[in-house]
N, C-alpha and C positions, 0 to 999 in steps of 0.2 A: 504494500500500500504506500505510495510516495506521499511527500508532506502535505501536499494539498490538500488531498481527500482525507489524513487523517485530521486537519485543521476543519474540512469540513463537519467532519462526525462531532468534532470535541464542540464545533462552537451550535451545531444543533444539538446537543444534548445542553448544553446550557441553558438554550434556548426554552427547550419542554422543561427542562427541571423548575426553570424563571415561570414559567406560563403555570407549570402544575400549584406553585405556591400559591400563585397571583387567584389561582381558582378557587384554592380550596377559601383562601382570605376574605373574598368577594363575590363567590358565587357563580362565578362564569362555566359556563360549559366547559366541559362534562361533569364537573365536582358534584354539584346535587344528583344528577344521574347515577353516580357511579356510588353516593353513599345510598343513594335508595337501595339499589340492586345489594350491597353489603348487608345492609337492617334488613331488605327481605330475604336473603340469603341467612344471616344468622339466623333470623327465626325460624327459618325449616330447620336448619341442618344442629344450630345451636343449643337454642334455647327448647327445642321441641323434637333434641336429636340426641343420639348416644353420648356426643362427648358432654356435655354441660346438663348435667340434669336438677335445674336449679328447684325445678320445683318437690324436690326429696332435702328435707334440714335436717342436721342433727337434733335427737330428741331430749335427751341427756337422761333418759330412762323414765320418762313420763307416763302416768298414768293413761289410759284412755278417757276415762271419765271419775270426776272429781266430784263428789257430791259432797261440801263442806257445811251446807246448813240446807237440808231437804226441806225444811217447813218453810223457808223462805222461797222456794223457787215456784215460777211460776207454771200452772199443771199446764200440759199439753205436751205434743209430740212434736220434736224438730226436726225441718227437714235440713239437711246440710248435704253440700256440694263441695268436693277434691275431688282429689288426686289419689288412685286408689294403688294398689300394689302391681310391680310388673308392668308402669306406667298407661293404667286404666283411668278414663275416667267416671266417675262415680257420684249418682244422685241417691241420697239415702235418706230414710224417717227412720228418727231411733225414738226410745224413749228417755226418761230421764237415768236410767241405769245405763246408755248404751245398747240396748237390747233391739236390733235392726226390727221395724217392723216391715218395711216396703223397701226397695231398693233398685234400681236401676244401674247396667254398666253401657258405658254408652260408648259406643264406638266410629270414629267419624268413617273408618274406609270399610265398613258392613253398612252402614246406611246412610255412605252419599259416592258410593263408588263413583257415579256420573254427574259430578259437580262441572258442566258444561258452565256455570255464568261466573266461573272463578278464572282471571287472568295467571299465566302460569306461575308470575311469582307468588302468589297465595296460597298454591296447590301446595298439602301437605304431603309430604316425602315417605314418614317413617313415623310410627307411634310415639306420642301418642298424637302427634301431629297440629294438635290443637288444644283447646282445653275448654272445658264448660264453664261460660262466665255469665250470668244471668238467667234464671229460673223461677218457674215460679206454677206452682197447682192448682189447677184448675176444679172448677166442683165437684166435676166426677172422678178426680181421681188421674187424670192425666195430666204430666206435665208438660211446660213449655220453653224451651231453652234455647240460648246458643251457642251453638258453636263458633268458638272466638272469631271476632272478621270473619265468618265464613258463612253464614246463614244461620233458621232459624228452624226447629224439628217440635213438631208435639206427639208424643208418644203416649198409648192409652196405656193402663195400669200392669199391661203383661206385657209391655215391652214392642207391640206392634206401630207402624208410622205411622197415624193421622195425617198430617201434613209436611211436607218440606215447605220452606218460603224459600226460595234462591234468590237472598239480598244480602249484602254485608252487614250484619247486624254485630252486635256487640257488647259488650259490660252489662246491661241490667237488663229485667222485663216486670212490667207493670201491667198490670190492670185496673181501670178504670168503674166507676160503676153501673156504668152501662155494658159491661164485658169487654171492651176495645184494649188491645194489647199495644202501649207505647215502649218506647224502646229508641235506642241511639243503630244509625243506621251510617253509611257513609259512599261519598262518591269521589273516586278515585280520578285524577285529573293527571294524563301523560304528556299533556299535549296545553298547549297556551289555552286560558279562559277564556274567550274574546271578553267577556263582560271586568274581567279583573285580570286584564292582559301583564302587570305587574308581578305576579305570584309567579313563581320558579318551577315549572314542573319538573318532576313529579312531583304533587301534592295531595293534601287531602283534604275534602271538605264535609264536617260531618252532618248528618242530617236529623230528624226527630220525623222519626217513622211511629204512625199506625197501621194495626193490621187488628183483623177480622177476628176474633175466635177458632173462623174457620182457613186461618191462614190464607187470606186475600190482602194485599198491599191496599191499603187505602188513599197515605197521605203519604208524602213527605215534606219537609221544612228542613232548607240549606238556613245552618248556622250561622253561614257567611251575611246571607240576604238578609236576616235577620238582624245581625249588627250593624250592615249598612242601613239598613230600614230608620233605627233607632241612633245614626251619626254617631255610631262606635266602633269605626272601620280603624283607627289606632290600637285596637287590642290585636286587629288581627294582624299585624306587622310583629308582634311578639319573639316570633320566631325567626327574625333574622338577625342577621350576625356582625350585617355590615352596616358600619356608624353613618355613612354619606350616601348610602342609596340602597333604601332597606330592599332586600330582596328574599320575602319571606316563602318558604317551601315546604315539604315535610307533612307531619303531622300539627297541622295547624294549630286544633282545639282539644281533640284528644277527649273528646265528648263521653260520660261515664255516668249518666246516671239521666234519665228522664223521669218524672211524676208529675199528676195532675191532683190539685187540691179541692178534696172530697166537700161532696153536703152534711157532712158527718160532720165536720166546724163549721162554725159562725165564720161568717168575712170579717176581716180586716180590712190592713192593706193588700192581702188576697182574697180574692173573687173565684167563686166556684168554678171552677173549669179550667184556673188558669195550670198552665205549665212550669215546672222548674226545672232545669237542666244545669249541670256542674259540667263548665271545661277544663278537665284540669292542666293540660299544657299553659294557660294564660291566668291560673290562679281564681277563678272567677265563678260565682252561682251566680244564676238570674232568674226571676221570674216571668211570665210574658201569657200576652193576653193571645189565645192562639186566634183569636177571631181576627182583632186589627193589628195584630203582631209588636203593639204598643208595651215595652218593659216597665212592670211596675217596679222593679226592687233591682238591682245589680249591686254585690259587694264585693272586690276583685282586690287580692292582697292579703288578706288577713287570713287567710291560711298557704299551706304550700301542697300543690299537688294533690287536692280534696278529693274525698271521694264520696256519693251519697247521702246526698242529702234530705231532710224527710223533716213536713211541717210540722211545727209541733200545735200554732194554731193560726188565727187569722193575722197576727201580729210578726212571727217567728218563727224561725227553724233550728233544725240544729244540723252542722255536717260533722264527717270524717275528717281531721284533718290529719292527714298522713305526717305534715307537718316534717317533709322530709327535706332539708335544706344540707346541702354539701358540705361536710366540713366541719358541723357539729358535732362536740363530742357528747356532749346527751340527747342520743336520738330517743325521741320518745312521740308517738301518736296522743290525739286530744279528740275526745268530743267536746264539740263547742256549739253554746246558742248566740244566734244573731238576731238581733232586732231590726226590724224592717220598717220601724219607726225612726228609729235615730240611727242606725246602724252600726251600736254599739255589738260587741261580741264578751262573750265570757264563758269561761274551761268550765265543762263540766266535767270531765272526768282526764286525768293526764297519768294514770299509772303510778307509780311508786315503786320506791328499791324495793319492797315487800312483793309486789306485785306490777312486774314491767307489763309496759304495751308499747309497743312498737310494728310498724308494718310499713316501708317504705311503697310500698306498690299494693294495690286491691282495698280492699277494705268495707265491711258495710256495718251498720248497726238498727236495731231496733228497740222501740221502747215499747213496752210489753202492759198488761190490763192492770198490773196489780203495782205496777211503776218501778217497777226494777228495767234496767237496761240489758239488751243483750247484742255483746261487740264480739265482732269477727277480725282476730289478728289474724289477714290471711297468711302473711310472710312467714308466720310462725307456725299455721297449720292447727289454728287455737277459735273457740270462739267461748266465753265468758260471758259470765250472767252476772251483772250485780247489784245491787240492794241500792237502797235511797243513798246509805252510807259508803257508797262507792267499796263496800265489802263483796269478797266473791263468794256465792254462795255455790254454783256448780260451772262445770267448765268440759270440755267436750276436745278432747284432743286426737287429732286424727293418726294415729299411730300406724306406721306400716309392719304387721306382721311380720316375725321372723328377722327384724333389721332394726337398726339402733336411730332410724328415722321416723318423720313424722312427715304428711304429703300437705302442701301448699291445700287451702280451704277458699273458696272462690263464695261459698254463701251457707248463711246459717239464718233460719228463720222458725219462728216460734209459728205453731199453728193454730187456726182457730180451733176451739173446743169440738166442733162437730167432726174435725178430722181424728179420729180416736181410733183404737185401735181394732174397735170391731167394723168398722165404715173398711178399714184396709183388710180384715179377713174375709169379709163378703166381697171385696173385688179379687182377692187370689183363690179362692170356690169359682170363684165364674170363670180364672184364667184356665184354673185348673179342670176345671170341668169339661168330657168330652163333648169331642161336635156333635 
């Protein structure tokens, strides 16, 4: 090779080495491209693949269930969603002993072999490819879930399909009192918005889907449209990196929780029907009027990375707050209420050296008839019941047989009284009963 052409090569490698930084610093083609493809790559092969199996923790010899003060707990049967052994996933009603009484193994490549409306980087690889994040029982006994970004399956009490929905759904499912199933939904963007030609694709913009009972798509609502509706199109810049010409891409909002507030409370500054949705990539709950898409309440900051939020009446809520900030050395999660009056917030529960709570990622909580709390550390594979006195009275650890682990918990929920234990033995007579 004579000196020219090796002067050539050195001062083009300079050149790409110059350009690749200049990318990754501001955004320029190909850098967002090529980190998407990385982040959907790791989530096949990674986080949902042999080598990293994050969602298995050490247990340090934990009980499966902890009954510390039975008179206090509240009666019913819960239903809870992990991570099951042999990396299964798993919808289960136990009782307050642990004692399975229903149970579900849910498997994405036995029932969605032909997932045609999945772009290939979504498509899961290897077990368990995915994971169950939002569920929720319906009155007869079948449940409704999804499969992470991947769509949404309702299954009757012996395990047969009801419905597939093939939409990107994700983190939670509600129902409504008119039976309508809300939920976070999302539309995946490869290619320039014309409407918000600014944004870097690949991106994503999540949406607040209804569907049917019967698993019919109804509605959707882009989050995007929504903030611009409401001249709060600066939150959605959040995500960019560059200080002189924001070039936001990615996972915009990171959408995780939708609910609609009941005729069961009084209004407030909430109105029956209205919606509340937590984005947690931008810090932020809102509430909104799904009619004229008018926000009555947005608190955006005072938690980190929230997850689930749930009215407590016409005034106030209270969320998750994962509360997970880089860098801290006492990580610790908070349930907190917010006023939607003043927008004042204050800890109602923050854990203790006696009793940690921490979950950097997932999280949900409920407050239960008799006023005790029941919180789902999912990172920990834990969900915990506790009294007025933030004491714990039982605790529900998902323990993986035969291993010194405990499996990631994506939902734990108290049930109504009428789901009891005889309603789930008369639908396993009927599974079990010949044709």
């Amino acid at each position: 090779m004579d000196k020219a052409l090796r002067q050539f090569y050195l001062a083009s490698m300079v050149v790409f080495v110059c350009f690749g930084i200049a990318a990754e610093r501001y955004g320029f083609f190909p850098a967002p491209q090529l980190k998407w493809v990385y982040n959907q790559a790791k989530l096949a092969l990674g986080l949902f693949g042999q080598e990293n199996q994050w969602y298995y923790i050490p247990s340090n010899g934990r009980q499966r269930v902890e009954n510390l003060k039975p008179e206090q707990v509240q009666p019913g049967l819960t239903m809870l969603t992990g991570m099951g052994p042999d990396k299964t996933l798993q919808i289960s009603i136990v009782d307050s002993a642990g004692t399975l009484v229903q149970h579900w193994t849910i498997d994405w490549f036995e029932l969605w072999p032909d997932a045609t409306h999945l772009a290939d980087n979504f498509m899961p690889i290897s077990r368990p490819g995915t994971h169950v994040h939002g569920a929720k029982l319906m009155d007869n006994g079948d449940v409704v879930f999804n499969f992470e970004n991947l769509g949404l399956v309702r299954l009757d009490a012996c395990g047969n399909t009801v419905f597939r929905l093939p939409y990107q759904t994700h983190h939670s499912v509600f129902q409504d009192e008119s039976g309508t199933i809300w939920l976070p939904g999302q539309t995946n963007y490869t290619q320039v918005w014309d409407k918000y030609p600014g944004f870097v694709p690949p991106f994503k913009d999540d949406t607040v889907a209804q569907v049917s009972p019967q698993g019919e798509l109804l509605t959707t609502q882009s989050v995007m449209a929504l903030l611009d509706k409401n001249g709060l199109m600066g939150l959605t810049l959040m995500s960019s990196l560059s200080s002189r010409d924001p070039k936001p891409t990615g996972d915009l909002f990171h959408l995780n929780d939708v609910e609609v507030f009941p005729t069961s409370m009084a209004e407030g500054v909430f109105k029956h029907g209205d919606v509340m949705i937590s984005l947690r990539n931008i810090n932020t709950v809102l509430v909104y009027d799904p009619k004229t898409l008018a926000i009555r309440f947005i608190s955006t900051g005072h938690f980190a990375r929230q997850h689930d939020p749930d009215f407590i009446d016409g005034n106030h809520i209270s969320v998750y707050d994962n509360n997970h900030v880089p860098g801290v050395k006492d990580k610790h999660s908070k349930i907190v209420a917010v006023s939607a009056i003043d927008g004042s917030v204050r800890t109602l529960f923050a854990g203790a050296q006696s009793l940690p709570f921490y979950s950097k990622i997932m999280g949900k909580h409920q407050w239960l008839a008799n006023g005790n709390l029941l919180v789902l550390e999912s990172f920990n594979g834990r969900a915990m019941e506790l009294n007025r006195d933030n004491e714990l009275v039982w605790a529900y650890n998902n323990v993986i047989e035969g291993t010194d682990k405990v499996g990631i918990m994506e939902g734990a929920e108290r049930l109504a009284p009428r789901f009891d234990k005889a309603f789930f033995n008369a639908l396993n007579r009927h599974c079990q009963a010949p044709n």
